[in-house]
N, C-alpha and C positions, 0 to 999 in steps of 0.2 A: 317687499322683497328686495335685497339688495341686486345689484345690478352686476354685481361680478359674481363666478359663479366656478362652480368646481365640482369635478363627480371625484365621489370615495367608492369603491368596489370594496366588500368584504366577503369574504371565501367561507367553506364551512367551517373551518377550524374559529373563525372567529365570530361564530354563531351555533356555537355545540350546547351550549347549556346557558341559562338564563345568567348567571355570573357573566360570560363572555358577553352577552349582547347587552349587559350593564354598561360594560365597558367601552362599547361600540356607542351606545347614547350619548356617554361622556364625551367622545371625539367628536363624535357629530353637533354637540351642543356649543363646541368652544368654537368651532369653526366662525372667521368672521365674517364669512359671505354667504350667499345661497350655494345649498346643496343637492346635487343629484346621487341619490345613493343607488347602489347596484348592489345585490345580495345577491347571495348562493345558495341553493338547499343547503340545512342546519345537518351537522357533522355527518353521516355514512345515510345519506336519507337516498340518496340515486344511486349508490349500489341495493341500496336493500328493495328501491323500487325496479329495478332491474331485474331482483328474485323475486318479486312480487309478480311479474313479467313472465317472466320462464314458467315458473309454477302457472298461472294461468293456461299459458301454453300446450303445456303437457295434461291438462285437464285435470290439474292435483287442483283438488280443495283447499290447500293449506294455504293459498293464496290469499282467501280470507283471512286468515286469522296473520298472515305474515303486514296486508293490509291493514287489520285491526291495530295492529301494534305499530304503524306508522300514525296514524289518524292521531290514536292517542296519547303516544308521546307529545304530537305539539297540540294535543289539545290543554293537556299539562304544563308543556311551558307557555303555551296564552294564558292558561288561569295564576301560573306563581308571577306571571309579568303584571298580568294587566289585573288581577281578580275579579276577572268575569268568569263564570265557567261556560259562556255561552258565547259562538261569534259566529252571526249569518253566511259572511265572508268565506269562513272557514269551515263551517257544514256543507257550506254549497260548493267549494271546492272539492274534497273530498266525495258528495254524490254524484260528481261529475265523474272523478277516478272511477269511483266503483262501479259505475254502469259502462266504460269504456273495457273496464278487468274485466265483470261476467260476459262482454261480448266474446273476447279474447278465450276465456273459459268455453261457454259454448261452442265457438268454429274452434276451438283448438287450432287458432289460428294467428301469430304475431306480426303484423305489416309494420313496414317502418314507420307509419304516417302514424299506426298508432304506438308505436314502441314512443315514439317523440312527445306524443300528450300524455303519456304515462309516467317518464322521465320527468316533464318540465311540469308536473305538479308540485314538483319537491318546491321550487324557485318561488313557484303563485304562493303556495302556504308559507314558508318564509316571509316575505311581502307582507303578506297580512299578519303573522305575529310584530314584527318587527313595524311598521305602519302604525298600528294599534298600540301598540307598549310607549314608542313616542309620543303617542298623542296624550295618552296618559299622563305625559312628563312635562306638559305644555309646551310640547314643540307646534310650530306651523308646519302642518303634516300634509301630503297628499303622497297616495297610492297610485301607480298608473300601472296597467296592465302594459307590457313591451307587445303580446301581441295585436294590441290595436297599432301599434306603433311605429314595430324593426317589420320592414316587408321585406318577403322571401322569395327566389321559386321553390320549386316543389320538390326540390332533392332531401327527404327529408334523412334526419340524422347528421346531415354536415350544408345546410341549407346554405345558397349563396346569398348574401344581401344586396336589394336594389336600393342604393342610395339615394337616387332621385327622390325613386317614393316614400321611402323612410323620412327623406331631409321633411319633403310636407306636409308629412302627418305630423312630424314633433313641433314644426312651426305651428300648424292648427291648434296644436294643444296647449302652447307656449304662456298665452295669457291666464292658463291657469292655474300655473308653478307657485307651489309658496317657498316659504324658506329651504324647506326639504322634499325633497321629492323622493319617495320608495320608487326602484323598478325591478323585477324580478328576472333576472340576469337567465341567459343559455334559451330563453323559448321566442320564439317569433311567430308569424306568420304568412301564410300566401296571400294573396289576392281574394281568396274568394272565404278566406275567415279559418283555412288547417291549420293547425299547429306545426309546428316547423322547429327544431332545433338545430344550433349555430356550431355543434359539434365539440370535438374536445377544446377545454378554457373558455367554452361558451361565455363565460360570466365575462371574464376577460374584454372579449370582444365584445360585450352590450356596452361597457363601460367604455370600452373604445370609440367604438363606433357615436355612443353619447356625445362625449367628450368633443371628439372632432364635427359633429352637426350643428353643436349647440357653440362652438368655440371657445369651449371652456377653458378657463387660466391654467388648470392642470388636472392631471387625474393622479389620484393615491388610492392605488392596490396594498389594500391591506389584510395579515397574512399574520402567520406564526413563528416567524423567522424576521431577523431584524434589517432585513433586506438581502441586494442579491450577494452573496459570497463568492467567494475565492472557488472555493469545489464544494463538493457536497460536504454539510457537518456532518450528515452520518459516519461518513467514509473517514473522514478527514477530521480531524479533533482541532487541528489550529488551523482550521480555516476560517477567514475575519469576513468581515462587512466591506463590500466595495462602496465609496463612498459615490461613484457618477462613473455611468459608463455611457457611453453613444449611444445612439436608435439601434445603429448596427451593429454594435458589437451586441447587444441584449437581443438583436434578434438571430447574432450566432450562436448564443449561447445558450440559447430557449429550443434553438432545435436540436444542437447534440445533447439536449438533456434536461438542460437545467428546470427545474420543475417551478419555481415560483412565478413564472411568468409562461407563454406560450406564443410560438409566432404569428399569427397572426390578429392577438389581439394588438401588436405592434403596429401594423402597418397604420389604420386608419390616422394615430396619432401623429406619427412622423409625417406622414405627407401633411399635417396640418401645424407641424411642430409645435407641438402641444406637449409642454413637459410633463415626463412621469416620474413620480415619487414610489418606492414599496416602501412600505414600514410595516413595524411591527406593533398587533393591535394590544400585546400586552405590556408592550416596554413602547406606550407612543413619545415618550420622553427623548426614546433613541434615533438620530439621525436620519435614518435610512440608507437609501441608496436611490439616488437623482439618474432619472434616463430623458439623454437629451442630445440636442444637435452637438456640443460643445464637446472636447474633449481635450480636461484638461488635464489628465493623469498622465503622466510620462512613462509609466511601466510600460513594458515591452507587451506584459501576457497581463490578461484584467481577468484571465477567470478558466477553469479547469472543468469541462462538460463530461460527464458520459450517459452510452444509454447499457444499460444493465445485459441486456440479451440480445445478443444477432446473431442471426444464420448468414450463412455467407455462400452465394451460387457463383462458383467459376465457371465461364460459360466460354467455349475454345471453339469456334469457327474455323473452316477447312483451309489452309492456307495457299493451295492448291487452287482452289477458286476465285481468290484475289480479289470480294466480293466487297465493294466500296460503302456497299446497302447493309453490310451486317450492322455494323453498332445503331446507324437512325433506325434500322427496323427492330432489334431488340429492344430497345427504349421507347418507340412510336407505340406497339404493342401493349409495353405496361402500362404508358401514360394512358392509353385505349381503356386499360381495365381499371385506370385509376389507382394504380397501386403503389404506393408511396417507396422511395429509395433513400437510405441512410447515407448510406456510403456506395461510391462507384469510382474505380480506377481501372484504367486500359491499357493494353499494350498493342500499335497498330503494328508492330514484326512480325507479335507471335499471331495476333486475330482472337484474343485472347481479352477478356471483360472479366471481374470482380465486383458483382455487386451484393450488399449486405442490406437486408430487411430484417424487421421482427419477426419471430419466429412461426406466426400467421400468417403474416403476409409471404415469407417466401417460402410455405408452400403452395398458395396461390400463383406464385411467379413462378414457381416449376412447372406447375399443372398446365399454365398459361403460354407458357415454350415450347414446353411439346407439343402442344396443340395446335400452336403457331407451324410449326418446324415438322408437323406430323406426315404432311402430304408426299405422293412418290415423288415428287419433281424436288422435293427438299431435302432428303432423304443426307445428302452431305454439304447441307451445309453447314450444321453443326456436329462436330466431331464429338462432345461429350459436352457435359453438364454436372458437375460434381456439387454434392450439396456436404457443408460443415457447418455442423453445429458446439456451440460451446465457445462463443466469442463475444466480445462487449467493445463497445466504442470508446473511445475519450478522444479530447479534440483540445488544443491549445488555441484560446483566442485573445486576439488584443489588436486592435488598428493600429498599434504604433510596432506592430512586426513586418510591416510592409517596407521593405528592402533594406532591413535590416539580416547584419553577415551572422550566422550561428546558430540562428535559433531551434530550427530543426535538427541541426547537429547538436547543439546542447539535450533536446530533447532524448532524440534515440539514444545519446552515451548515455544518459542517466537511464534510462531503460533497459542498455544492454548491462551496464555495469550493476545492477540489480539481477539478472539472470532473468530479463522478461523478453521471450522473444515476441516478433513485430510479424504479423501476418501480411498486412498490408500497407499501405499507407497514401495519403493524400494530401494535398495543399487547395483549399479554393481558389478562385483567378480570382478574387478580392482581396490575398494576402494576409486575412486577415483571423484565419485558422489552419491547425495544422490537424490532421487526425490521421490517427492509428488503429488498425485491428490486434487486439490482442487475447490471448485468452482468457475468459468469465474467471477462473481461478486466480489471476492476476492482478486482476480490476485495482483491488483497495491498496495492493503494493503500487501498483502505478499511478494511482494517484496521488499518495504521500509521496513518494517518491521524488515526483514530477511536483508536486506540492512547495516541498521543501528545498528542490533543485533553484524553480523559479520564483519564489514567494519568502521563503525564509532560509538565502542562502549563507546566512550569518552564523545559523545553530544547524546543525546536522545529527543527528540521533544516531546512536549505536545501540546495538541490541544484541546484550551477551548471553550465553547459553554455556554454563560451567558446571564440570560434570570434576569432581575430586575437593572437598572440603579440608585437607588433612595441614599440615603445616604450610606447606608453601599457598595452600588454594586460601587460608583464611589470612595468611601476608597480604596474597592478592585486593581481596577482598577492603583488608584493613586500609592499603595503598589507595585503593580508588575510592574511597567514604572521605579519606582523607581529602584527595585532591577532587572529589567532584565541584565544588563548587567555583574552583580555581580553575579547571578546565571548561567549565558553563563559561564564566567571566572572559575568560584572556583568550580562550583558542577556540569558543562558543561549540563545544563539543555538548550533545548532555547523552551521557552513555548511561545506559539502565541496565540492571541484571533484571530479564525476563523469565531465567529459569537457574536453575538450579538445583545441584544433587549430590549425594553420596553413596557408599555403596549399598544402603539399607533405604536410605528416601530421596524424593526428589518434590521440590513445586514451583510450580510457574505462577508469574503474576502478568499478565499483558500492558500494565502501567509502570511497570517497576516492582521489583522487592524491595523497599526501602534499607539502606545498607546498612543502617545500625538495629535492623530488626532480623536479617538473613535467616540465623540459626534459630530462630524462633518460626519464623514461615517453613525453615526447611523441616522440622519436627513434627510440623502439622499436614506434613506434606502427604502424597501418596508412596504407596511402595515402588522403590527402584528398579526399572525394567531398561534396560538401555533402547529397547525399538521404540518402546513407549515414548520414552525422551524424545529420539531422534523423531517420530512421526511428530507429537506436539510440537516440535520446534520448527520441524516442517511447515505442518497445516496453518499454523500463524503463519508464514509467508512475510512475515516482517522484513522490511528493507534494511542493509548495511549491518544485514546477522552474521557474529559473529562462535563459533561453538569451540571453548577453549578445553581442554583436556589435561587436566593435571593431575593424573593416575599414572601409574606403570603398566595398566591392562593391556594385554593383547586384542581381548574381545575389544574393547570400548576402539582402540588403534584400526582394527579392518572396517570401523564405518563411514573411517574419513571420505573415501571414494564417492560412497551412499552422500554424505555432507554437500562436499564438493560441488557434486550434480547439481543442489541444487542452490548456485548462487551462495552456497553458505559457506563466507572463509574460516577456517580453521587455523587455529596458535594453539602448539602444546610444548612443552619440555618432553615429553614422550617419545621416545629414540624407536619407540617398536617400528611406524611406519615407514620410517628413512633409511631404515636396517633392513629392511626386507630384501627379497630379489631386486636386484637392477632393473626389471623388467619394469616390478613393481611401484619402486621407486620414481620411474618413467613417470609411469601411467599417474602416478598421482598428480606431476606437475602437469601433464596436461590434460587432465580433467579440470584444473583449477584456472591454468590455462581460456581452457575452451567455453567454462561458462564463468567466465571473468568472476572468480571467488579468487582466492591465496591464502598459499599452506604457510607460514611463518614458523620457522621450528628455531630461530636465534636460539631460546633456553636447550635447546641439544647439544649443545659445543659448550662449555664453559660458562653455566648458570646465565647471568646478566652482561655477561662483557660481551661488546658487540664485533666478535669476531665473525659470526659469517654474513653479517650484515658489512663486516670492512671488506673482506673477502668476495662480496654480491660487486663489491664498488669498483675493486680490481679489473677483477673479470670483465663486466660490462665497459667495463674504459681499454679494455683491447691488451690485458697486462697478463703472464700464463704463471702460473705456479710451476715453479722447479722444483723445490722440495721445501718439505716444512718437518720442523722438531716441535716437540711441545709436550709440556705436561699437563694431562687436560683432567686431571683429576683431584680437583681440592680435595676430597676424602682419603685418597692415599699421599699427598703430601701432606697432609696434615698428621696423618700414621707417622710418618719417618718422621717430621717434625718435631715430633710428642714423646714419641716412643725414646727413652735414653735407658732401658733397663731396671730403671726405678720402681714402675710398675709395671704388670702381664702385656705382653701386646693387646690380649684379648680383650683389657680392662679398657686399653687405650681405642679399641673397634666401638665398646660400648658408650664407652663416653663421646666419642662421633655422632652416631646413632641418635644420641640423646640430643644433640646438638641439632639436630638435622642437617648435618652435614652429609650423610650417605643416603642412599637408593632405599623406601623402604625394607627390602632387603638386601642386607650389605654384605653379601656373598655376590654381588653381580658388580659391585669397587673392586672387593679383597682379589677378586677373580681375574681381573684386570680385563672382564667383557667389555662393561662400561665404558674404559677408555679405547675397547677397540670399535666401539661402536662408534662412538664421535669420533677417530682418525677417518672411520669408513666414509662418514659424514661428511669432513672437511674433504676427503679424496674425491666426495662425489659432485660437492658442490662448486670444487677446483676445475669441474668439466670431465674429468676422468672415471669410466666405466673400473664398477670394482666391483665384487663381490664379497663380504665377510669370511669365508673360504679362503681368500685369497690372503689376509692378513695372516703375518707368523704373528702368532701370541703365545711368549710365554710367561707361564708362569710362576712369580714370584713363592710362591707357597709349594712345601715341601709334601710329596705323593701322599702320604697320610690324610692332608688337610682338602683335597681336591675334590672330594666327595664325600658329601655329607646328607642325611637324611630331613634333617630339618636345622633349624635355627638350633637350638640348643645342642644338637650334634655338632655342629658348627663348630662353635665357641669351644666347646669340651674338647676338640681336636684341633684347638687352635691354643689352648692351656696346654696341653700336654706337648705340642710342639716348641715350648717357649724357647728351652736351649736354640734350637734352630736359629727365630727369632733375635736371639741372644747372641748369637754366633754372627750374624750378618752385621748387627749394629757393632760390634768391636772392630770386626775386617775395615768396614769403613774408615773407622775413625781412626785405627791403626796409619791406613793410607790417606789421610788426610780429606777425605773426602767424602759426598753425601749423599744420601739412598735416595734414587729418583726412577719413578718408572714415565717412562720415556714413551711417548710416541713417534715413529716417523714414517715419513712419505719422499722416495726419492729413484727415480729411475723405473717408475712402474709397480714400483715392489714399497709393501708398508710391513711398519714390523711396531710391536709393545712391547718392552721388558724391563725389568728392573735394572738399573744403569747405576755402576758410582759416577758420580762425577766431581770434578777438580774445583779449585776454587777459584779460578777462572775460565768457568765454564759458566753462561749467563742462567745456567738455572739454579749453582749452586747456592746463590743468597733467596732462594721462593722460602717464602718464611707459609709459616700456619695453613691456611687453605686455597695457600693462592695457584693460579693459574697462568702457564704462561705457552701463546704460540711465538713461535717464529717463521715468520712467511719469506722463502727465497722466492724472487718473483725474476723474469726479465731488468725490469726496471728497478728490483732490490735485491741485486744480484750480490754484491758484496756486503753490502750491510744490509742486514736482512729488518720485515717490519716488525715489530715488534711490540703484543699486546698483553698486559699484565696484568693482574687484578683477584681480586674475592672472586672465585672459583666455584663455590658452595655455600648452601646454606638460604634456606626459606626466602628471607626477606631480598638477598639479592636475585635469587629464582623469580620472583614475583615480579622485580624491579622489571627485569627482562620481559618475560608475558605482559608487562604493560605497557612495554616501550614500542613491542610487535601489535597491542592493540592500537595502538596511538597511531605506527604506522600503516594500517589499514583505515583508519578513521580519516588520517589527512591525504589518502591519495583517491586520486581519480582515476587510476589503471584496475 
């Protein structure tokens, strides 16, 4: 037997079926030293003995047969391993079970001492598959039972180890080790020969404990995962492999969560500094992840913990009584009952404690306060006891956060700026984790979140939610397939359309729609309900969601609020929500406000020209709007443009239309709404209280044309008005000058109307669909600013909605 020597720990994932423990041979056979192996019951074999438990308990018969069907599975995999169908080892393991069950059966009766030999048979039988199958394979094999071995006392279920006597029993044994040595990991014993189990990670901790007696070169825990990760992969899709973290940080990280390792199989090692390796037993090709004294990673954060479920008791002592004894004796108490604490943060002003357990244990720890606190003489010392449920842990760890400036402020802003609020929160006096309470519904946003904030601050993800497929939504569309890859590369955005709709369907994909497939996923889609939409886009709880709106609906317009609420920014060209009451208006920016989302409405003012994003620039830099002229409607400039009497007005409306230069319906241009909606817009976002009401609009169309029953009414009364039409364009040109409907804002008072104007007058050269403001400002008091451009039309609408998504992607407010 080689003289250096090493324990492998393997779990039950990597001993479920006869393929996997192939696997396991292989590792064990290349190894170049001697080996101490430590094995786990084989895949769900201690839950099921645990039902095998309870049914005994309750005096149900099915015990049997729930026994039968463990017996027999690994009698099955000892015959596909080894082709025997017969093993002494493992008959007499199993008669031992079953006369300990019908005990249990008969009293109807479950003690810990036997719950713990019931449990730790899964381990023994293991052992002896795995023992046997080796030996078969010609390996140098020996089996040791741990409970001759790991001595306990008698706490059974979470037994404590005596090392002394442990350390001399494995010494006794020592001369009889061969190459490999089986031990059947989680069962121990007392003094006088009970069965004793070492509690949750049992296995863990044989292997630990091993490792450190025997002073083993290293121990490798191996596992289903290719070691320890960033955050959970469930949760988390780009979370990697850490390549080496500290003793302590692995044993921060093992207690807010992390499931592949557990705390106290840590200790024995680190006090023996005994390097640990986890790998993974199907890719043993792949690196791992090295746990050791050393720590040579310079990240701030080595890893992203949570625990899934916490109840949280707020417990408020009378302040009145000034009672120095309250916190040591709330704490003295539970440690008394042994009942474990996740989380705890205090306040000594208020007399005021937050502590968080699992949801078992704290109603134990209620039961256990009143009880404490029940007496007359105690009667005030605690003023209440609130107990909430529906909260989960996460915890930021890494030893190189200790006195470093930011890190918990980086944290909470990414958390608020997600719309996640913070119940509680804590720092250990070791520096070297931060945790938060936050709600269970939150969890998988806060981890990506927090994932991507401190782990992949390079690439940030956007998560669109677009509800209007019609001309401008498939510009959209076409604009971002184009530039995705160019935004991955250069500004490391990668934005996904998640959902998507029209007014007959709608479908979501939580990976992505892939962009050159859209109108084919949306086809297959479901039918279009808009709560429908708004709940799915909801309940994904996706971070840095975005829900754009490119319809004219009203309905689809009154959800924004509902949106808002929840973290989700909103960008639409949709003028309904910004035209409403003032009130309304309000209310929206500070609901967007308050749970850190933003309403982006650039495309409402003049398609893609970034007038009220110059305008946001103004203002914010201390600068006030005096008055402003503009013609904000490329649809109706483009009319008078076009329009020379050659052909019908009404021909030259249709061929707008056709263009997608107008409103899908272009009675809300010809009407000149439209432009009193965006003056209302610019007056609002100038700082200035307005109401739609308040604007004089007139209009350019003659009482005939003002009221029409539908579209085709329209048109018909807009042909028969042509002299009218015909009449305005001559006057003009008569006077040397050019039909422009005007908006303006000046002295409180806004007004719309059709205007001639001169040819030196700066709107008289707006050619085709262009767009022009002019902003009098303090600071552009006499020459005013001045912003011009395509006004209308699909693809520069689109431009716009992208440029408001971009700016929601690149800020941090």
């Amino acid at each position: 037997m080689s003289e250096l020597m090493k324990v492998l720990k393997f779990g039950g994932t990597s001993l479920k079926n006869k393929e996997a423990i192939k696997q396991v041979v292989e590792i064990v056979a290349s190894s170049d030293s001697a080996v101490c192996m430590v094995v786990s019951a084989t895949g769900h074999t201690t839950d099921e003995l645990q039902q095998v438990a309870d049914a005994a308990k309750k005096g149900d018969e099915s015990y049997l047969r729930l026994l039968e069907k463990v017996e027999k599975r690994h009698k099955s995999l000892y015959e596909a391993l080894t082709g025997s169908k017969e093993s002494a080892d493992l008959l007499s393991c199993f008669s031992q079970l079953k006369r300990v069950c019908e005990g249990v059966y008969l009293l109807k009766e479950l003690t810990a001492k036997s719950l713990d030999f019931i449990l730790g048979t899964g381990e023994v039988a293991s052992s002896i598959v795995v023992a046997d199958f080796f030996s078969t394979q010609g390996l140098d094999v020996i089996r040791f039972d741990t409970r001759e071995l790991i001595v306990t006392d008698q706490r059974f279920g979470g037994a404590n180890v005596d090392f002394d006597k442990t350390s001399v029993q494995f010494q006794n044994r020592r001369e009889h080790f061969k190459q490999v040595n089986v031990f059947p990991g989680f069962i121990a014993s007392t003094d006088t020969g009970e069965t004793t189990t070492l509690g949750r990670g049992g296995s863990d901790y044989t292997a630990s404990i091993i490792a450190s007696i025997l002073n083993a070169d290293s121990l490798e825990i191996w596992t289903d995962v290719d070691g320890i990760m960033t955050a959970d992969p469930n949760r988390v899709k780009r979370s990697h492999t850490l390549e080496q973290v500290s003793y302590d940080e692995a044993l921060e990280l093992s207690y807010f969560g992390a499931k592949v390792i557990y705390p106290q199989s840590i200790d024995p090692v680190l006090k023996a500094s005994i390097p640990v390796w986890v790998k993974n037993t199907f890719h043993p090709e792949r690196a791992g992840t090295l746990i050791s004294n050393e720590n040579t990673d310079q990240h701030l954060i080595k890893g992203i913990s949570s625990i899934d479920e916490v109840t949280i008791l707020s417990v408020s002592g009378n302040t009145l009584r000034n009672d120095s004894a309250f916190f040591p004796r709330i704490f003295s108490v539970l440690a008394r009952e042994e009942i474990p604490i996740v989380f705890m943060t205090h306040s000594n002003a208020g007399l005021t404690v937050t502590i968080g357990f699992t949801p078992d244990d704290a109603q134990l720890a209620l039961q256990t306060l009143k009880s404490e606190f029940a007496g007359s003489d105690e009667t005030h010392v605690i003023n209440s006891i609130i107990v909430e449920d529906g909260y989960s842990l996460l915890a930021l760890v890494g030893s190189n956060m200790k006195d470093q400036i930011g890190v918990s402020g980086n944290m909470f802003n990414v958390l608020g700026r997600n719309g996640i609020s913070i119940k509680a929160i804590s720092q250990g006096s070791s520096e070297r984790n931060i945790s938060a309470i936050i709600p269970n519904s939150d969890l998988d946003k806060a981890l990506n979140v927090l994932h991507e904030g401190f782990f992949l601050s390079l690439t940030k993800r956007i998560n669109l939610f677009i509800i209007g497929t019609g001309n401008v939504g498939k510009a959209f569309l076409g604009q971002l397939k184009k530039q995705f890859s160019f935004l991955k590369e250069h500004h490391h955005l990668n934005i996904k359309v998640i959902g998507v709709a029209n007014s007959r369907q709608m479908a979501f994909e939580k990976d992505g729609i892939p962009l050159s497939k859209w109108e084919e996923h949306l086809n297959k889609g479901e039918p279009f309900d808009k709560e429908s939409f708004v709940q799915q886009m909801t309940e994904l709880n996706f971070r840095n969601s975005v829900f754009i709106d490119i319809t004219a609906s009203a309905d689809i317009s009154s959800m924004y609020k509902e949106v808002l609420e929840q973290s989700i920014s909103v960008v639409t060209p949709n003028k309904i929500a910004a035209t409403r009451s003032y009130e309304e208006y309000l209310e929206l920016k500070a609901v967007a406000k308050k749970y850190k989302s933003q309403f982006y409405i650039e495309t409402n003012v003049c398609a893609g020209l970034p007038v009220l994003s110059t305008l946001h620039d103004l203002v914010r830099s201390g600068d006030q709007v005096i008055k402003l002229k503009a013609v904000l409607s490329g649809t109706l400039n483009f009319l008078f443009n076009e329009y020379d009497t050659k052909q019908p007005f009404a021909d030259v409306i249709r061929k707008a239309k056709d263009m997608g230069y107008t409103e899908p319906d272009p009675r809300l241009d010809i009407s000149g709404e439209d432009v009193m909606r965006k003056l209302l817009i610019l007056i609002r976002e100038s700082g200035y209280p307005m109401e739609a009401s308040q604007i004089a609009l007139t209009s350019f169309l003659p009482d005939s044309c003002q009221q029409s029953t539908d579209l085709n009414d329209f048109y018909n009364k807009i042909e028969s008005a042509e002299s009218y039409f015909k009449e305005l364009y001559e006057r003009s040109m008569s006077n040397g000058t050019r039909l422009k409907v005007v908006a303006s804002y000046e002295n409180g008072k806004g007004k719309v109307s059709l205007e001639e104007v001169p040819d030196s007058h700066p709107f008289y050269h707006l050619e085709g669909k262009d767009n022009v403001v002019l902003f009098y400002t303090q600071r552009y008091s006499e020459q005013p600013l001045v912003i011009k451009g395509a006004g209308a039309g699909a693809e520069v609408t689109a431009s716009g909605i992208f440029a408001d998504v971009l700016r929601i992607a690149q800020s941090d407010n």
